[in-house]
Structure formats: structure tokens, C-alpha cells
ZATORPA-280210 format. One record per residue: chain; residue number from 1; z, x, y of N, C-alpha, C, CB in turn; residue in one letter. Coordinates in pm, whole numbers, always signed. Each point is the difference from the previous one (the first is absolute). Glycine has a CB too. Layout:
REM residues N
@marke = A, marmar = NUM, nup = Z, neast = X, nnorth = Y, caup = Z, caeast = X, canorth = Y, cup = Z, ceast = X, cnorth = Y, cbup = Z, cbeast = X, cbnorth = Y, rovo = a
...
This chain:
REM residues 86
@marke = A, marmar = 1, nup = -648, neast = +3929, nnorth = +6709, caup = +43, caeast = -80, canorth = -113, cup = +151, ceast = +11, cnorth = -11, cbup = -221, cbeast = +35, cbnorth = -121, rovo = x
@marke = A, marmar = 2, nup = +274, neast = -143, nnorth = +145, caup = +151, caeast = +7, canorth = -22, cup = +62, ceast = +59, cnorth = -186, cbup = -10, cbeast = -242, cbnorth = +223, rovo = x
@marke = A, marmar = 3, nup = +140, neast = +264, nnorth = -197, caup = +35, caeast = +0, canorth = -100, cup = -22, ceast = -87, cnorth = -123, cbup = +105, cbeast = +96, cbnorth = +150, rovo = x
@marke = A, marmar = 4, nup = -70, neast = -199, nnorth = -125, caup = -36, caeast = -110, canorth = -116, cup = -114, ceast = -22, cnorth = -2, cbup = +169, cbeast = -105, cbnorth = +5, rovo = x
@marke = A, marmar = 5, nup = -290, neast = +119, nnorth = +49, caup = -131, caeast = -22, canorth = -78, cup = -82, ceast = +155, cnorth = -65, cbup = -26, cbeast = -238, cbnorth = +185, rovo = x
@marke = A, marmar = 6, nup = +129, neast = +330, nnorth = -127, caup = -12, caeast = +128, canorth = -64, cup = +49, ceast = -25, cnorth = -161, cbup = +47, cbeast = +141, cbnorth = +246, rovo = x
@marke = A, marmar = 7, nup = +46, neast = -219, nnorth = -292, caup = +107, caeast = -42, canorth = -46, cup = -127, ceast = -88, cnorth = -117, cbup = +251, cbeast = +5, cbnorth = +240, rovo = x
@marke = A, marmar = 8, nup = -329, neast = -88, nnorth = -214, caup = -25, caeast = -110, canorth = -17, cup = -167, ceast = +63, cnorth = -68, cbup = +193, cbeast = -166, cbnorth = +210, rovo = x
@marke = A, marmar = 9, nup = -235, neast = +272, nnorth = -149, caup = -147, caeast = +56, canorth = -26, cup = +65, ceast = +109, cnorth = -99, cbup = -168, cbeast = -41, cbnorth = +252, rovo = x
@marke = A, marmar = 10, nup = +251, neast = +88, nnorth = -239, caup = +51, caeast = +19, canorth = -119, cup = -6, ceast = -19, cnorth = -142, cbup = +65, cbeast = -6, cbnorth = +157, rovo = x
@marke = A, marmar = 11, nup = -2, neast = -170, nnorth = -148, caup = +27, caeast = -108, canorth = -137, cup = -129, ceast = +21, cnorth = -41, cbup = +172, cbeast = -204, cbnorth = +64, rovo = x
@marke = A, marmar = 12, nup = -289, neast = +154, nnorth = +59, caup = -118, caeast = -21, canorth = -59, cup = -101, ceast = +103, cnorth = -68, cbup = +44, cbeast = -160, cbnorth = +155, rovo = x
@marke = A, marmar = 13, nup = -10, neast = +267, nnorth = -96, caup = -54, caeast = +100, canorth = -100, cup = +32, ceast = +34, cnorth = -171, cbup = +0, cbeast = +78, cbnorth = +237, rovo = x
@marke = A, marmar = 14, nup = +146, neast = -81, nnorth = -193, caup = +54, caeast = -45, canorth = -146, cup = -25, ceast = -46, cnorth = -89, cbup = +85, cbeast = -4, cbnorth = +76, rovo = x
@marke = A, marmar = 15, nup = -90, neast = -148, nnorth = -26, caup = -73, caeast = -146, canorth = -82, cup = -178, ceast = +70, cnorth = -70, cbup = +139, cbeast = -246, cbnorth = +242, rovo = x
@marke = A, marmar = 16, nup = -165, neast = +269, nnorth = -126, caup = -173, caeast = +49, canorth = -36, cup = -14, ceast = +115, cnorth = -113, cbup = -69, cbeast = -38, cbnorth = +264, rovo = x
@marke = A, marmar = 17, nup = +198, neast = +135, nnorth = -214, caup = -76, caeast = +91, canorth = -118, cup = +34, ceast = -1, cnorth = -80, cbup = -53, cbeast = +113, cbnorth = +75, rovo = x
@marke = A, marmar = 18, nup = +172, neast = -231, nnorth = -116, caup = +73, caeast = -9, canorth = -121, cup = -77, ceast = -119, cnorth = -65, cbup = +239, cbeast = +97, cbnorth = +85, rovo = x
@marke = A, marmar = 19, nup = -365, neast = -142, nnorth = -7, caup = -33, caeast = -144, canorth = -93, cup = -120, ceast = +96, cnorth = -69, cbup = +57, cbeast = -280, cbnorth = +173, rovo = x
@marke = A, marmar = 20, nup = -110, neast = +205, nnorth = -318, caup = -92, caeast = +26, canorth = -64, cup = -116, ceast = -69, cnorth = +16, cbup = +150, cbeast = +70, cbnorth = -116, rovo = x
@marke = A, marmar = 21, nup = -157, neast = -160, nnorth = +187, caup = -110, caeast = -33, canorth = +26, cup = -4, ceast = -88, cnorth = +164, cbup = -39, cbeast = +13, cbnorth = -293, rovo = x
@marke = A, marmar = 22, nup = -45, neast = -3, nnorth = +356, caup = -61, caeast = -56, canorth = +158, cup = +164, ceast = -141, cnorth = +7, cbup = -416, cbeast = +32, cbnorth = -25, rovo = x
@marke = A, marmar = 23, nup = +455, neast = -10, nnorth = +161, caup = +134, caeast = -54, canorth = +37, cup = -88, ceast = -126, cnorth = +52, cbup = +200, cbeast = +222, cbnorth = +67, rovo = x
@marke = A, marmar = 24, nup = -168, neast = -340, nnorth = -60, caup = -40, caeast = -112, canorth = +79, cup = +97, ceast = -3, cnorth = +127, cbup = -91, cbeast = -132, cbnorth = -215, rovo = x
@marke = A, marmar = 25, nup = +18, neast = +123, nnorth = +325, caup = +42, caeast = -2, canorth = +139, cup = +106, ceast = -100, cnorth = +41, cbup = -219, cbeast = +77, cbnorth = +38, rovo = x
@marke = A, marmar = 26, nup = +259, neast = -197, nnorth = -145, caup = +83, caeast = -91, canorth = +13, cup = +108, ceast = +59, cnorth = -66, cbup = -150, cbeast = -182, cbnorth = +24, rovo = x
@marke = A, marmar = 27, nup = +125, neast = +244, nnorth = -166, caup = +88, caeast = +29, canorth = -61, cup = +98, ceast = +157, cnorth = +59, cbup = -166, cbeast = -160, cbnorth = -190, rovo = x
@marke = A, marmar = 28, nup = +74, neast = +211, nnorth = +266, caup = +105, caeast = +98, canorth = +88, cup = +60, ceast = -47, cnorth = +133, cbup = -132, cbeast = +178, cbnorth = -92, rovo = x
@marke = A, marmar = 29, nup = +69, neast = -291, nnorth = +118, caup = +90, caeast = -28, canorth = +112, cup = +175, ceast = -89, cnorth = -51, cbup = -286, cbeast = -20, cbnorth = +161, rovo = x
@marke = A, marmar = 30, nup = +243, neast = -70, nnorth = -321, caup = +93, caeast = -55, canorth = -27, cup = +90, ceast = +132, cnorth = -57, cbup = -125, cbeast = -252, cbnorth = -27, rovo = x
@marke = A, marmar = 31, nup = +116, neast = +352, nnorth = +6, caup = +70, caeast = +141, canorth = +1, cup = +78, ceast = +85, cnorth = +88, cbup = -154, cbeast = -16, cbnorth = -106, rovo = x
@marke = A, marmar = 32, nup = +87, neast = -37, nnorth = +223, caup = +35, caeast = +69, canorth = +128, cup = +116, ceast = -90, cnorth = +64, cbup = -252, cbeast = +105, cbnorth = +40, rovo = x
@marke = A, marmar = 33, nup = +347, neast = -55, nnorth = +85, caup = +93, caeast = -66, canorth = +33, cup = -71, ceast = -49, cnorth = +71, cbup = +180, cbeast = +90, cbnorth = -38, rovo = x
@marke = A, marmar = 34, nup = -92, neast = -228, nnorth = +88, caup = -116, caeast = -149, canorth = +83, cup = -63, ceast = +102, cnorth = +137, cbup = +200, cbeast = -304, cbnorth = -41, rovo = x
@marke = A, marmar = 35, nup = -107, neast = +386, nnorth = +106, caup = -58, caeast = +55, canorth = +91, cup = -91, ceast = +70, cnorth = +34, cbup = +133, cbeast = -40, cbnorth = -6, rovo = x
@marke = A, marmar = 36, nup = -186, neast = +87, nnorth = -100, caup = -112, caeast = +87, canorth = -34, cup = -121, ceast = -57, cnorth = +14, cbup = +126, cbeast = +105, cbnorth = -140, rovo = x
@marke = A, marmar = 37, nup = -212, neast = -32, nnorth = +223, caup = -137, caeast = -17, canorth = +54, cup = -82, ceast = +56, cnorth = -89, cbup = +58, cbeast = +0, cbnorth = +221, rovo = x
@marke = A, marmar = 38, nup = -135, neast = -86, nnorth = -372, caup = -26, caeast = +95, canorth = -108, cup = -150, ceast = +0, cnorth = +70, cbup = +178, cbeast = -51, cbnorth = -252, rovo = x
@marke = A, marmar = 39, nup = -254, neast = +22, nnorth = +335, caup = -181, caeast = +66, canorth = +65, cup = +36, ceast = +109, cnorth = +59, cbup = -140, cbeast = -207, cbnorth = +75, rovo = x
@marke = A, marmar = 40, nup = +264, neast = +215, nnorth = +58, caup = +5, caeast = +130, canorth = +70, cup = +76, ceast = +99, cnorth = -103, cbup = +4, cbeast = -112, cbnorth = +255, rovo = x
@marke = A, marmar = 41, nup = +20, neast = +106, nnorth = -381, caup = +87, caeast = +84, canorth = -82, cup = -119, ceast = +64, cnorth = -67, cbup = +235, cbeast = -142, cbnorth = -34, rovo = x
@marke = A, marmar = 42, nup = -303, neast = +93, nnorth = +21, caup = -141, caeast = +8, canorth = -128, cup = -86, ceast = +71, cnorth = +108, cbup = -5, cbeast = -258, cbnorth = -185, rovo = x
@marke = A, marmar = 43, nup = -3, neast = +210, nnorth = +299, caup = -94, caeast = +91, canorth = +129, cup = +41, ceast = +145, cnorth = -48, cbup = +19, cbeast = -177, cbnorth = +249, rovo = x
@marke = A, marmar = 44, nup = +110, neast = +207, nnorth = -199, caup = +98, caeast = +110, canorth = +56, cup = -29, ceast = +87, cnorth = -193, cbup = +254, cbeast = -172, cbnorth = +262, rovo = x
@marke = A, marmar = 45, nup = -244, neast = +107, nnorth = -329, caup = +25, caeast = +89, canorth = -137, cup = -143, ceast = -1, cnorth = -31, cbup = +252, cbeast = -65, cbnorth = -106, rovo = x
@marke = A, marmar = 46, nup = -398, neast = +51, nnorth = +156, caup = -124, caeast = -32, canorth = -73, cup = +5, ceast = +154, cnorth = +95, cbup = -127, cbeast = -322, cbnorth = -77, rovo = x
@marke = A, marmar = 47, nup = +155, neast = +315, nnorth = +226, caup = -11, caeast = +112, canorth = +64, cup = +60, ceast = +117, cnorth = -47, cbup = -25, cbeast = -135, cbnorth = +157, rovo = x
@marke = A, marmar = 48, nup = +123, neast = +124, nnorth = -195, caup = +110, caeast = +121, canorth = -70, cup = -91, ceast = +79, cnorth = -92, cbup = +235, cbeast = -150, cbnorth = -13, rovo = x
@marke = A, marmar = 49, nup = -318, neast = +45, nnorth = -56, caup = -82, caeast = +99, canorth = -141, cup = -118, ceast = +25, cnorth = +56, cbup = +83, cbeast = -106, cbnorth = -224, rovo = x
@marke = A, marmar = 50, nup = -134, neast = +83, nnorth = +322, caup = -158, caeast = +21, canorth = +48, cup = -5, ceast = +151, cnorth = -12, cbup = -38, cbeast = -208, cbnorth = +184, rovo = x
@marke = A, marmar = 51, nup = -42, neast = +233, nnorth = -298, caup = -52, caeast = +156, canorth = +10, cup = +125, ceast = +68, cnorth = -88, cbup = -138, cbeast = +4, cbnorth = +274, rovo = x
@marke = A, marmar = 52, nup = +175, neast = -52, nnorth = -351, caup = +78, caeast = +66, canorth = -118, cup = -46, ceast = -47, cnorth = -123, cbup = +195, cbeast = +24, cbnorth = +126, rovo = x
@marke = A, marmar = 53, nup = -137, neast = +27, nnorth = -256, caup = -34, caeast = +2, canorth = -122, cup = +10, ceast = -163, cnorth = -28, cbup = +80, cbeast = +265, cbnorth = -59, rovo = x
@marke = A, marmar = 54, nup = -15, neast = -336, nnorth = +82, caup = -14, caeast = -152, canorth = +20, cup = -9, ceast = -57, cnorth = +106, cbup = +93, cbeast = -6, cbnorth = -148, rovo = x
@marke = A, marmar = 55, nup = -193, neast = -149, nnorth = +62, caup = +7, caeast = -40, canorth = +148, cup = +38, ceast = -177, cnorth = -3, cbup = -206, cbeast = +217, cbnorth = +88, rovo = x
@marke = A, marmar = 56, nup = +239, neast = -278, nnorth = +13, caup = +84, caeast = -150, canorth = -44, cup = -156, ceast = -48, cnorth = +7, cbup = +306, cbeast = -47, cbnorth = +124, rovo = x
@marke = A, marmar = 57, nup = -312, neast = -63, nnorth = -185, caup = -114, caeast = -55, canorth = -40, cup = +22, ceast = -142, cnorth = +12, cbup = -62, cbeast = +184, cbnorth = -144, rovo = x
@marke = A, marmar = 58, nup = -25, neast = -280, nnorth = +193, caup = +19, caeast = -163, canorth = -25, cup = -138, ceast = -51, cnorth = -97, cbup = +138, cbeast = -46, cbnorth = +271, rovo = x
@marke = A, marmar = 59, nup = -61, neast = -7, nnorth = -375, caup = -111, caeast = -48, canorth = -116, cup = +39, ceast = -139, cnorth = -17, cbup = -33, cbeast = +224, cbnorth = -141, rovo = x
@marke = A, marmar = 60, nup = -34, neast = -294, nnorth = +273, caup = +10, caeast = -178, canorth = +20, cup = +84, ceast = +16, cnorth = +42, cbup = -80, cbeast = -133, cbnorth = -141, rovo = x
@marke = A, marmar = 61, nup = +212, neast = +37, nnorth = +100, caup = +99, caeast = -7, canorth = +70, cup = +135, ceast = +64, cnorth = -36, cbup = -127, cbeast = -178, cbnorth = +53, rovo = x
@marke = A, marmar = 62, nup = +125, neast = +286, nnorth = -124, caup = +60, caeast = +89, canorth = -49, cup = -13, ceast = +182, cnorth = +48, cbup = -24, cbeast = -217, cbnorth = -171, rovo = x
@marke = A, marmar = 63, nup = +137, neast = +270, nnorth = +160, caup = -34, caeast = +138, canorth = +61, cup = +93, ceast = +74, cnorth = -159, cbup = -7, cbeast = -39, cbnorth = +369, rovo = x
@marke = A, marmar = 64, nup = -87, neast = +167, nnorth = -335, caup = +61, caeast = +91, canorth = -112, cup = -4, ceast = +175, cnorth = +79, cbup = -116, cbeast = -192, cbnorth = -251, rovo = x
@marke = A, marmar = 65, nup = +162, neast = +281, nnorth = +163, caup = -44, caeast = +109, canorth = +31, cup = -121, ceast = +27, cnorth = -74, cbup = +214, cbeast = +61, cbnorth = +60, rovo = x
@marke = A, marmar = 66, nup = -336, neast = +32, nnorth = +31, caup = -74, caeast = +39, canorth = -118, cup = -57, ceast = +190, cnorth = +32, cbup = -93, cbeast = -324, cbnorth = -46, rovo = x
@marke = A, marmar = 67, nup = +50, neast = +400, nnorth = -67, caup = -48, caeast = +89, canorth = +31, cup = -106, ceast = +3, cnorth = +73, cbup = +99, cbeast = +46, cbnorth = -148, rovo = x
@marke = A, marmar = 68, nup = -88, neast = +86, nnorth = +254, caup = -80, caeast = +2, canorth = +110, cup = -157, ceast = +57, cnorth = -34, cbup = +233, cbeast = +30, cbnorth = +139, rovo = x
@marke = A, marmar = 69, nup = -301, neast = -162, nnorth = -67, caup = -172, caeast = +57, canorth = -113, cup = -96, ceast = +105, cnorth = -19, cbup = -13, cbeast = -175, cbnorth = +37, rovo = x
@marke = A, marmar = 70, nup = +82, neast = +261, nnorth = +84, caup = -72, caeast = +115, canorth = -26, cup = +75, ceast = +73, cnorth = -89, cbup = -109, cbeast = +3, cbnorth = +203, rovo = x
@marke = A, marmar = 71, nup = +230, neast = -16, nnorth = -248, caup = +29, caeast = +93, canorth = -88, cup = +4, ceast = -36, cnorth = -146, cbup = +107, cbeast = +86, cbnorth = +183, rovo = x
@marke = A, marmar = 72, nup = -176, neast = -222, nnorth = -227, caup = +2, caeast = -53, canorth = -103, cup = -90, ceast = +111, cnorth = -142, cbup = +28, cbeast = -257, cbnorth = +187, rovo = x
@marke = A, marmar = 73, nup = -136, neast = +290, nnorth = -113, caup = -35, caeast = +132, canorth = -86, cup = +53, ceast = +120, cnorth = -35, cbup = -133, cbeast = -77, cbnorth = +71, rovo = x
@marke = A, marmar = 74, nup = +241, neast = +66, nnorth = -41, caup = +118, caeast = +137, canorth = -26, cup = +93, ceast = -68, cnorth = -156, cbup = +58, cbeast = +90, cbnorth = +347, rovo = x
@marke = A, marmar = 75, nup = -112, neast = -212, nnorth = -295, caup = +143, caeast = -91, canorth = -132, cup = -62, ceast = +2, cnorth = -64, cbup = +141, cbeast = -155, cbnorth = +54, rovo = x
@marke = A, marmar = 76, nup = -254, neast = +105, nnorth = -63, caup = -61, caeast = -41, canorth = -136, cup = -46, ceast = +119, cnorth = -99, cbup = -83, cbeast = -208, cbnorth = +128, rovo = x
@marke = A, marmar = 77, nup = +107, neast = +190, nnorth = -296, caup = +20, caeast = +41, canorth = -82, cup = -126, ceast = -47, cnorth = -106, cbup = +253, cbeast = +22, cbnorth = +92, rovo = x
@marke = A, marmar = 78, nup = -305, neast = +126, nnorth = -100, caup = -134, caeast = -87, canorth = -113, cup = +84, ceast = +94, cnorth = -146, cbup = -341, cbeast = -25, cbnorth = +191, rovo = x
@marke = A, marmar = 79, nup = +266, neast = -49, nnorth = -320, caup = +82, caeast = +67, canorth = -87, cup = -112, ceast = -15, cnorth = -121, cbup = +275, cbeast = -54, cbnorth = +101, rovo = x
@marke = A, marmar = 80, nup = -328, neast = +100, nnorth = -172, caup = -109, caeast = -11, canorth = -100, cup = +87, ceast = -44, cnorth = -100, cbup = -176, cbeast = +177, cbnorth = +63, rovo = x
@marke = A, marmar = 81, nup = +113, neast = -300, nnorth = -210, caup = +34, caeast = -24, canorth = -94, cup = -56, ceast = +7, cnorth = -53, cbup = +95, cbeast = -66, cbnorth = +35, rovo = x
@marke = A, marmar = 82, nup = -85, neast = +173, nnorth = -182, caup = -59, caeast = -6, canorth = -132, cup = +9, ceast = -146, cnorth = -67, cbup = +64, cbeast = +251, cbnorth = -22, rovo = x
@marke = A, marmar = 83, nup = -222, neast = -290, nnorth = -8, caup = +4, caeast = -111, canorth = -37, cup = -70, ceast = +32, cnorth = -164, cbup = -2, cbeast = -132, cbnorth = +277, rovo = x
@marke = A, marmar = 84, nup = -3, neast = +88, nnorth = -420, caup = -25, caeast = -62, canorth = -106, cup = -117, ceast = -75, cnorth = +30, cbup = +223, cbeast = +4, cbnorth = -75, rovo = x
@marke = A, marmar = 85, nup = -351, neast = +58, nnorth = +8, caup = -124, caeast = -77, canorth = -4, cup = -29, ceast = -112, cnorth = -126, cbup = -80, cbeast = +220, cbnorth = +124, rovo = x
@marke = A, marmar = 86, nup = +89, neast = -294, nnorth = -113, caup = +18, caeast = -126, canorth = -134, cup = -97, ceast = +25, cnorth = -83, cbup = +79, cbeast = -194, cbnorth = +120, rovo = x
């Protein structure tokens, strides 16, 4: 990987983990400089997270980060509420 698409997978990680919700695949490429190959960028960074605490995800035609599913039972939080019987 040359410099500039080192450069460029970069941006796109950026973009991803700074968006709040699933990136549309058009809308990161209109993000990216014209030269940028945003499928082999999204290959190369889906691989980067394979088997870490996140993982890149495509939901339609949008990609996001998401937590990795086996460890989703570590996150989740149960919490009892005292409730008022009417």
C-alpha cells in the first residue's frame, strides 16, 4: 500500500468513527480524494478490524463501526427499577 492510500484509509477510518450513524458508500467516496479507491479501502480497513473489539460492518449500502458480537454480553447492562403499584 503506497503512501497515499495509507494516507487515504486513514481519512476513512476517521470519517467512520467519527460518524454517528452507518456512512453511505457514496457519501464517503464524495469525502474521499477523487483518487481514492473507496471498495479496496473498505476491503483493507474491514480486514484491519477482523477479530478485534470492532468490527466494520455494511448495513445496505452504508458501513459503520460496530461492536464485536461476541463481546456484546460484556456491554450490556441490566439494571432493576423500583416501580409504584397503582
Amino acid at each position: 500500500m503506497s503512501d497515499v492510500d495509507a494516507q487515504h484509509l486513514r481519512l476513512l477510518e476517521a470519517i467512520l468513527f467519527a460518524a454517528a450513524d452507518p456512512v453511505p458508500e457514496r457519501a464517503l467516496a464524495d469525502r474521499l480524494p477523487d483518487d481514492a479507491d473507496v471498495g479496496t479501502l473498505l476491503e483493507h480497513l474491514g480486514a484491519h478490524y477482523v477479530g478485534r473489539g470492532v468490527n466494520l460492518v455494511k448495513a445496505g449500502q452504508a458501513w459503520a463501526f460496530r461492536t464485536a458480537p461476541d463481546l456484546a454480553r460484556f456491554l450490556t447492562r441490566e439494571s432493576e427499577v423500583a416501580r409504584r403499584l397503582s
